[in-house]
C-alpha positions in Angstrom: -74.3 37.4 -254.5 -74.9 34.2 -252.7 -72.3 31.0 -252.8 -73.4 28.1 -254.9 -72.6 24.4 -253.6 -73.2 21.5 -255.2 -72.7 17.5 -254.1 -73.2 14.4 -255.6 -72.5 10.6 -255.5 -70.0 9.2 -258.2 -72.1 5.7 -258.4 -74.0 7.0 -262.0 -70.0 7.0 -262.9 -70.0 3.3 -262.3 -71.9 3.0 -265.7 -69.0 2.1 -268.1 -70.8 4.2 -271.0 -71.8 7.0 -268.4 -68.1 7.1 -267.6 -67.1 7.5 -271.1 -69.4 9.7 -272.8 -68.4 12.3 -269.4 -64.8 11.6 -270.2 -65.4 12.8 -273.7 -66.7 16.1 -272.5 -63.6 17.2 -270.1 -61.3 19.9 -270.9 -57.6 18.4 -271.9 -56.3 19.7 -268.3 -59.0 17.5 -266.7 -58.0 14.7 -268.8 -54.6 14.5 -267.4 -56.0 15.0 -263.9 -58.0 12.3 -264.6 -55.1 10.3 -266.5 -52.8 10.3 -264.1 -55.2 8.6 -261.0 -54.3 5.1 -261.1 -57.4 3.1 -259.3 -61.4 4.2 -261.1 -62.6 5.6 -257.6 -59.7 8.4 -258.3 -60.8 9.0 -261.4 -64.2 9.0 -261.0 -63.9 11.5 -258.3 -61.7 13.8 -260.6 -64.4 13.9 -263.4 -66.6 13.9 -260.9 -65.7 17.6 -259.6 -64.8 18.9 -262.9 -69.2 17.9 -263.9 -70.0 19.9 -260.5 -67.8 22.8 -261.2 -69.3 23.5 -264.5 -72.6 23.2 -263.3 -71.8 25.6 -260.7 -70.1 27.9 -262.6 -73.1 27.9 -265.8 -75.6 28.4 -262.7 -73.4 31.6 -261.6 -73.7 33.1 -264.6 -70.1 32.8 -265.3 -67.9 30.9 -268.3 -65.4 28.1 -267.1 -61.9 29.4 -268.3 -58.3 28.1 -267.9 -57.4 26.5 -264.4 -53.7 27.2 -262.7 -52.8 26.6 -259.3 -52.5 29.4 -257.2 -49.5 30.0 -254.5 -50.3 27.8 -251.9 -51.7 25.3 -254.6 -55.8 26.5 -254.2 -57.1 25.8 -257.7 -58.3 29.1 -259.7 -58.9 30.6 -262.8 -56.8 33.0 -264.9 -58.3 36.1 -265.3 -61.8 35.5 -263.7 -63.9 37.2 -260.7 -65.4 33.7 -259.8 -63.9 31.5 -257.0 -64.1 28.1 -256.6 -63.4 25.5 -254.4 -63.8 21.7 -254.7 -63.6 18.3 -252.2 -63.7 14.6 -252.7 -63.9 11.9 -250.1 -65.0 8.0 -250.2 -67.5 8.5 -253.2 -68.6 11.9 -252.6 -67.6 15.5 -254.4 -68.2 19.2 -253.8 -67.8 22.1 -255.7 -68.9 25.7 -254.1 -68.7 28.8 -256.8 -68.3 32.1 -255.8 -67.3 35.7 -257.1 -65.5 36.0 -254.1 -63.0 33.7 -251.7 -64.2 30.5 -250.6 -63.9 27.0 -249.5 -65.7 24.0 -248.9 -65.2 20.3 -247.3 -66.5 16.9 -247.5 -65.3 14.0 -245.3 -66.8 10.2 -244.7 -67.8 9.7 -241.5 -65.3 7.0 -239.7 -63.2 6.0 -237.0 -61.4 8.7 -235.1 -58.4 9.1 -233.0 -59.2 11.6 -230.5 -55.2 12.3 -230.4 -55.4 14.7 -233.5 -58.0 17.0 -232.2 -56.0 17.4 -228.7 -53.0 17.5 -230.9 -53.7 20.1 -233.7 -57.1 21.4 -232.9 -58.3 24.4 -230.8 -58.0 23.8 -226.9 -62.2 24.0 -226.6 -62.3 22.2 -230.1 -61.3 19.4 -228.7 -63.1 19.9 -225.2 -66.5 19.7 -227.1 -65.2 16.3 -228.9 -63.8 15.3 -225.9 -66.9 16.0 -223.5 -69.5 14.8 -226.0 -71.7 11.7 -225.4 -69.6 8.9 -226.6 -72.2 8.2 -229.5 -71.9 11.7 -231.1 -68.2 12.3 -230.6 -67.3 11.0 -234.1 -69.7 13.0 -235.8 -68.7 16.8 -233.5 -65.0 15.3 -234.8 -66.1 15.9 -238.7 -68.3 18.7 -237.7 -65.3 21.3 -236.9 -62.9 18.8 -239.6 -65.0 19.9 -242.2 -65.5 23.2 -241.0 -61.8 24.3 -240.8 -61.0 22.9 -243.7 -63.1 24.6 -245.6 -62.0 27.6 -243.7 -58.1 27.2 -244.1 -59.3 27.0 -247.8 -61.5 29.9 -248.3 -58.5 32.1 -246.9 -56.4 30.6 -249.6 -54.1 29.5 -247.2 -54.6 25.8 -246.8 -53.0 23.6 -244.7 -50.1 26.4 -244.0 -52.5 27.6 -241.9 -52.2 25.7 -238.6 -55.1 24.2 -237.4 -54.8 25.7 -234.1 -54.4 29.1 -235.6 -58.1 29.9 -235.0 -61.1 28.7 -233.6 -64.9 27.2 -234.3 -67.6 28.1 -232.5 -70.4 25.9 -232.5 -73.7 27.5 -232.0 -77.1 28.6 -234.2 -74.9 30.0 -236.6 -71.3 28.8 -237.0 -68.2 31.7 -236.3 -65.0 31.9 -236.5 -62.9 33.6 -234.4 -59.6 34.2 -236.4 -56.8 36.8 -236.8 -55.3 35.7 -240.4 -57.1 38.2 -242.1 -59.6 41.2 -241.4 -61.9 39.5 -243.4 -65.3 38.4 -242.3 -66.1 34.7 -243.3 -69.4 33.2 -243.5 -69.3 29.2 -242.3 -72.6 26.6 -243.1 -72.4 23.1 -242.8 -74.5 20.5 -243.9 -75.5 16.8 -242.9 -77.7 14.9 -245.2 -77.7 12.1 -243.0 -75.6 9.8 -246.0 -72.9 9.3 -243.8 -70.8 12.1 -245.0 -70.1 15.6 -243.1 -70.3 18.2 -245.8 -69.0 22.4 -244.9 -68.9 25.8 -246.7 -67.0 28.7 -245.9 -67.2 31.9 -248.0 -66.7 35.8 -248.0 -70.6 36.0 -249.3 -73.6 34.8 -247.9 -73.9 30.7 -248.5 -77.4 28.8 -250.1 -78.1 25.2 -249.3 -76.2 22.6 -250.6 -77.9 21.0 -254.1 -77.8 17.6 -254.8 -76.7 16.7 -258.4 -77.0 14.0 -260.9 -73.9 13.6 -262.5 -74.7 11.3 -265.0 -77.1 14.3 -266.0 -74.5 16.9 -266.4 -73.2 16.4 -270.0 
């Protein structure tokens, strides 16, 4: 079985009676997720994943059942086979849906400081940032961001996983060379060129991402 990923934009959100006829549909542990954000672009991204997720999910054949936080605080369901995984950043979301691990990553594209990848990321990480052409630098930075992110995820580990733990190879396919696990992760990610990096990592094999509506999804 093949990954599902899903992203969208929050703007249809912006619609004051978009926004409220999505709020009525959320389950009551979204509600206080949603509840508790104090500025709209937090709560628009909250609903946000929780209209991707259920999309997903309906797509994988699967019911949406009762969330809980696992130990190193990865979102999953009780007593389900499907996986998921979601990501928010400036006014983007991501939600990849799986029946086995997974993780994925979105980031807006911005200023870096090329101090973190020598500091935290693998030693030929950060050569390939660091020998880069100037004008594609900040983008290789997002590339492998994104891409051990979603990693560090997928494992279930998170950000106890150090980031310098294992490495990302760059290449016609992405790898990962890693020894947290015997496991063998598959890694896509995906530029569509809107100014955000977006990557996928998963036990199973991973589609394309899909673009989605969101003030379509309810």
């Amino acid at each position: 079985m093949r990954t599902i990923t899903y992203c969208a934009s929050t703007d249809p959100l912006d619609d004051p009676y978009v926004y409220s006829e999505a709020y009525r549909t959320m389950p009551a542990y979204r509600r206080e997720k949603i509840d508790a954000f104090v500025f709209p672009e937090g709560k628009k991204l909250s609903m946000g994943a929780e209209l991707l997720l259920r999309k997903a999910v309906s797509d994988l054949g699967g019911e949406m059942g009762e969330v809980r936080t696992g130990q190193y605080g990865k979102p999953e369901f009780i007593g389900s086979d499907i996986r998921f995984n979601l990501s928010h950043s400036g006014n983007r979301v991501i939600c990849s849906v799986s029946d086995d691990d997974v993780g994925c990553d979105v980031e807006k594209v911005g200023p870096i400081d090329l101090k973190i990848a020598r500091k935290y990321f693998f030693e030929t990480e950060f050569e390939a940032i660091d020998s880069a052409p100037e004008e594609l630098r900040c983008d290789m930075f997002y590339r492998f961001w994104t891409l051990k992110e979603s990693f560090m995820k997928a494992t279930g580990l998170g950000f106890h996983l150090p980031l310098d733990s294992f490495r990302i190879v760059l290449g016609d396919t992405v790898q990962v060379e890693q020894h947290v696990d015997g496991r063998e992760y598959h890694l896509r990610e995906f530029d569509l060129d809107d100014g955000y990096r977006y990557a996928c990592c998963s036990i199973r094999d991973i589609g394309p991402i899909q673009k989605a509506d969101l003030g379509s999804l309810f």
